[in-house]
C-alpha positions in Angstrom: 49.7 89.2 41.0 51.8 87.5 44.0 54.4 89.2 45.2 58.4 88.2 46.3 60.5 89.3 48.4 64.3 88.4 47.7 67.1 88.7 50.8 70.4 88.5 49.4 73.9 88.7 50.2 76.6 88.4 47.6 76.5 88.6 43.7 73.3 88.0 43.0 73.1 85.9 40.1 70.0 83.8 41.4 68.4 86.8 42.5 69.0 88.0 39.0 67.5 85.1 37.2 64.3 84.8 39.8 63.9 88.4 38.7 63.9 87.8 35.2 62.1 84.5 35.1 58.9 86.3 37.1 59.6 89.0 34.4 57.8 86.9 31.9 55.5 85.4 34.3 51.9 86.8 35.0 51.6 84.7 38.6 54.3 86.8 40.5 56.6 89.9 40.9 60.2 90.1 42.3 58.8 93.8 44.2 61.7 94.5 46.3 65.3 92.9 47.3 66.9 93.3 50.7 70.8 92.9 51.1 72.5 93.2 54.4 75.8 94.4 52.5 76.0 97.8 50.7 78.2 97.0 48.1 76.9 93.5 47.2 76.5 92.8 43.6 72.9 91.8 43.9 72.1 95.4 44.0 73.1 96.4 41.1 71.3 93.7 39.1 68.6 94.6 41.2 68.9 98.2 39.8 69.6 96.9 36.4 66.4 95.4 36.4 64.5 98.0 38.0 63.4 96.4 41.0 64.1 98.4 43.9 66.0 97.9 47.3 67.0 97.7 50.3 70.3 97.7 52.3 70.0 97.0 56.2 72.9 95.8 58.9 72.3 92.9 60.7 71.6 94.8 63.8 68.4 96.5 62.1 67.4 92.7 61.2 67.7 91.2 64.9 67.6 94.1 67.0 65.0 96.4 65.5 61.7 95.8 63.4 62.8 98.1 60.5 63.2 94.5 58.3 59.6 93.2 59.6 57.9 96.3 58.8 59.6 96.5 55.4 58.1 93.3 54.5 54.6 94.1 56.4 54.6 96.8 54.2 55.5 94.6 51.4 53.2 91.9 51.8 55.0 89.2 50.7 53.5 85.8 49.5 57.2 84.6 49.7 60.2 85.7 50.9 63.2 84.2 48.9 66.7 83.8 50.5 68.8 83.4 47.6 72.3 83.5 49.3 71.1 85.4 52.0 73.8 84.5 55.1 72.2 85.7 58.0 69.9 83.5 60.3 66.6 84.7 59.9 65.1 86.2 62.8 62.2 84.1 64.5 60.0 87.0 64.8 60.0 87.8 61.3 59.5 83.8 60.8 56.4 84.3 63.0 55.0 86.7 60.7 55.2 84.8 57.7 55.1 81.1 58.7 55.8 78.8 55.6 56.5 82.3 53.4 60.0 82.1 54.0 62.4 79.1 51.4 66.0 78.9 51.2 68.1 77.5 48.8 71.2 75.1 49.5 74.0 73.9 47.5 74.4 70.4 49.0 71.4 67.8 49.8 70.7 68.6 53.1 71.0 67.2 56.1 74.1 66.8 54.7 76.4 69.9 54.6 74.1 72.2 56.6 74.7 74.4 59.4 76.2 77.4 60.6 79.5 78.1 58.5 78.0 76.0 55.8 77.8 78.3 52.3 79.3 78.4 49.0 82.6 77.2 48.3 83.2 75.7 51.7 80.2 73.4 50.9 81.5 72.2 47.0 85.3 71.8 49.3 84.0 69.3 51.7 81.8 67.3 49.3 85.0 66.7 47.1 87.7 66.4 50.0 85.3 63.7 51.6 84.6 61.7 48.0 80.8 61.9 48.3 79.4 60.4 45.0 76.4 62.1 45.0 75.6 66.6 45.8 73.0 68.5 44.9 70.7 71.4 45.6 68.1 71.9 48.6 64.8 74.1 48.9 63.4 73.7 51.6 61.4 76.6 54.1 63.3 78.3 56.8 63.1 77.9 60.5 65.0 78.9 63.4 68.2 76.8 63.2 70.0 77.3 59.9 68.8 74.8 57.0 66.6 72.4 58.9 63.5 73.8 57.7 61.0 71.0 56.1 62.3 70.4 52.2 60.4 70.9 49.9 62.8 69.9 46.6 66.0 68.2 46.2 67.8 67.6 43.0 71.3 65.4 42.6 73.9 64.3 40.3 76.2 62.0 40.0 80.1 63.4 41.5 83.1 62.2 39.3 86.7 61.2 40.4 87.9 64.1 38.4 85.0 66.6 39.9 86.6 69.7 41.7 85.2 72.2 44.3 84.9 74.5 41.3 83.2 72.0 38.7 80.5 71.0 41.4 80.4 74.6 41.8 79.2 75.3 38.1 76.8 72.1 38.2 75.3 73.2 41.3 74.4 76.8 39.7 73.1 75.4 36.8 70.4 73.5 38.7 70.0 76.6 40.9 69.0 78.4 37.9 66.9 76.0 36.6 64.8 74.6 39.1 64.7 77.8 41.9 62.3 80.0 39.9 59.9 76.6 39.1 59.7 75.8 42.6 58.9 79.1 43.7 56.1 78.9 40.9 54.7 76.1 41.9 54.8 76.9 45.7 52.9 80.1 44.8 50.8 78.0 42.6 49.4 76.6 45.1 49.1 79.1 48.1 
């Protein structure tokens, strides 16, 4: 059975339904989630679904190799950031080249970068009119999400769309097409 690796940072909901999508799935295993923030939510779904993990700062990600031997020890066939806000470090990348995919709420290059996450992404797709957003997996490199893609999926942005409506339509293809491509990228490896 392949195994994942999930680095998260805030509620947790994808991590949540990675977890229970592998759940029912004999190809892979969420076996551990990382979070740079004790309180985030992720760890209690985490709990809930009784994978274990991980808290670290972001000093013991850059500055130490407590994260790389965690995940040495882990063996990963993929590491999973699913709202994971740090930049990943290059040495980690290193040891797991093309093991590491992120996702993004907007259809990358556009809306990427340093800064770029969550709300402030669904705010500047509606303040500048764009008639198309979407979500982006695509494998992580050293600058923040201009890794090669791997998937894309759109829709169609209304007049009447809001930050918070794309929002909700960007989660529901999160949730729908995350788990598949991680399936089908460990498919294949």
């Amino acid at each position: 059975m392949k195994r994942i690796v999930i680095f998260a940072s805030g509620s947790g909901s994808n991590a949540e339904n990675i977890i229970k999508y592998f759940q029912k799935n004999k190809l892979a295993k969420v076996t551990l989630v990382l979070s740079n923030k004790s309180a985030a939510n992720v760890l209690v779904r985490a709990k809930k679904l009784s994978v274990p993990s991980k808290t670290f700062n972001k000093s013991e990600l850059i500055n130490s190799d407590r994260i790389a031997n965690i995940l040495r020890n882990e063996s990963p066939d993929l590491v999973v950031l699913a709202g994971f806000l740090l930049k990943f470090p290059k040495t980690i990348l290193k040891d797991f080249p093309n093991k590491v995919i992120n996702i993004h709420p907007a259809l990358l290059p556009k809306y990427g970068g340093k800064g770029m996450y969550g709300m402030l992404v669904h705010e500047s797709v509606v303040k500048n009119k764009e008639s198309e957003t979407g979500i982006t997996i695509h494998y992580v490199n050293e600058n923040y999400d201009e890794g090669t893609i791997l998937f894309q999926k759109s829709f169609q942005l209304s007049e009447n769309d809001t930050s918070e409506s794309v929002a909700n339509k960007i989660h529901e293809l999160e949730y729908e097409f995350f788990p598949k491509v991680i399936e089908e990228i460990l498919d294949k490896g």
